[in-house]
GUROSE-464681 format. One record per residue (C-alpha): residue in three letters; x, y, z. Coordinates in steps of 0.5 Angstrom, whole numbers, plus 500, padded with zeros to 3 digits. Example, Ala and Ser with C-alpha at 12.3 -4.5 7.8 and 13.67 -1.06 7.14 Angstrom:
2
ALA525491516SER527498514
This chain:
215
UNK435436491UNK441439489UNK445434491UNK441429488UNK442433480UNK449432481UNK449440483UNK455443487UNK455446492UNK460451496UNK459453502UNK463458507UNK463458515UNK468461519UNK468454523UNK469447521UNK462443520UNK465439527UNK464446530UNK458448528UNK453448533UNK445448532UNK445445527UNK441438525UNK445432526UNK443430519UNK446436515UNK452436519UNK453429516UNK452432509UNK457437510UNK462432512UNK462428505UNK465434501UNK472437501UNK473442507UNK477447506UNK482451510UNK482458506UNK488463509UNK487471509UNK490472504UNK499473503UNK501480501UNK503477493UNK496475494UNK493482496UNK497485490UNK494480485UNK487480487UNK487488486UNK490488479UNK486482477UNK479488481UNK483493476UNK483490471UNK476487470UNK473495471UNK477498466UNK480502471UNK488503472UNK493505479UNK499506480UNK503499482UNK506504488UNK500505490UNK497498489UNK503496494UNK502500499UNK494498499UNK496490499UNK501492505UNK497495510UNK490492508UNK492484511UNK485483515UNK481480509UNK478481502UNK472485504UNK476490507UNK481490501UNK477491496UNK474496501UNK479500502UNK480500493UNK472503493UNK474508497UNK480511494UNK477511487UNK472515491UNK475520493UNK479520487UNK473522482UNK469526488UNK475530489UNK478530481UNK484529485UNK490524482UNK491517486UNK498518488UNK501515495UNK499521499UNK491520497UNK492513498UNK495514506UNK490519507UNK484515505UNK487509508UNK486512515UNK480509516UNK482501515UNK490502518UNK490502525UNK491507530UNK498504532UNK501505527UNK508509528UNK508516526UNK514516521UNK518522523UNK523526516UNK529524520UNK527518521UNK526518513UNK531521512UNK536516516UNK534511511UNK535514505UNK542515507UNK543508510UNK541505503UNK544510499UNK550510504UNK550518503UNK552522509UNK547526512UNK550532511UNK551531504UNK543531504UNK544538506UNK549542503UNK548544496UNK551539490UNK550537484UNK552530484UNK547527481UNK546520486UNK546526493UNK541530489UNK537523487UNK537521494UNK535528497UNK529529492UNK526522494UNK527523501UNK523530500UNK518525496UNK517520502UNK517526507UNK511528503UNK507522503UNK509518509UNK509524514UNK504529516UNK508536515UNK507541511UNK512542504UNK515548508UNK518544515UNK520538510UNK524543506UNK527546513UNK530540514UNK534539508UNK538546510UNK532551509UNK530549502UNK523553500UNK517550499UNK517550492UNK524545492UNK520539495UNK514540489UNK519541484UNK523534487UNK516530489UNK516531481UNK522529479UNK522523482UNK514522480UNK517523473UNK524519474UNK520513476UNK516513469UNK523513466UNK528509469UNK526502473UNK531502477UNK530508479UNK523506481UNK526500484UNK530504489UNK524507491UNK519502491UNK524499497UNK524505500UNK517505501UNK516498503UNK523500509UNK519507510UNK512502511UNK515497515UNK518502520UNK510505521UNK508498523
């Protein structure tokens, strides 16, 4: 009848209508006539899009590091994806607590799967210095060179995000510094990357090179 109105119709299924079994010879048919579409999950620019697009059209706003990381690690479908979202607005509201990196990590738990690396600060810190071809040492020692103090403070802000140690053994690794430095650096480099895109840039890779290496 739909077909007979000029209707369209759009049907999904998780085989092609010559795989489908139990159904009447007469409908399979009909299937046939349409377009048949392959649909792919969808690639990780793709994931990016399709949660700012979901942002956008509730009112809603999140930072693009976390938006990336979401993308990054939800690549089974766009239920999931959109689940995953749900879930740390969720916990953003519930807990009045701001979506950053680290409720991003926690809430994502649920979704990433178990066989994730566990990301150690020496690995972290191991990166950092590759990228920013910064001796190890320096990180330790005391210096006021602003690309080694950039390059500690970002490495103490991924600790804090990508690992499970408190603020107390991240900052036992960067010479015994206390607690109150790795609060003090995580937000310098949240206030950095509002102000300086490059900066931002820097640490986005290194999130991408820290979240590739927990796969």
């Amino acid at each position: 009848h739909l077909h007979q109105s000029g209707k369209q119709l759009v049907l999904t299924s998780d085989k092609a209508p010559k795989d489908l079994d139990g159904m009447q010879e007469r409908l399979l048919s009909r299937f046939r006539w349409g377009l048949s579409a392959d649909l792919q999950v969808p690639d990780y620019e793709t994931r990016i899009e399709i949660l700012e697009r979901k942002m956008k059209n509730d009112g809603l706003d999140m930072p693009k590091e976390v938006i990336k990381y979401v993308a990054y690690n939800i690549n089974t479908n766009v239920r999931e994806l959109e689940g995953a979202l749900i879930s740390l607005l969720a916990q953003s509201s519930l807990n009045k607590k701001e979506i950053d990196l680290e409720l991003a990590k926690k809430v994502l738990r649920n979704f990433v799967k178990t066989s994730s690396k566990e990301i150690t600060i020496d690995a972290i810190q191991k990166m950092v210095c590759e990228y920013f071809d910064v001796p190890y040492e320096r990180l330790l020692h005391k210096t006021r060179k602003r690309e080694i103090v950039q390059a500690r403070q970002i490495t103490m802000y991924l600790a804090k995000a990508f690992t499970k140690n408190s603020l107390k053994t991240i900052g036992e690794h960067f010479g015994g510094r206390d607690h109150t430095t790795v609060i003090h650096s995580c937000q310098t480099v949240k206030d950095l990357m509002d102000t300086d895109s490059i900066f931002r840039e820097n640490v986005m890779e290194l999130t991408q090179k820290v979240q590739l290496a927990a796969m």
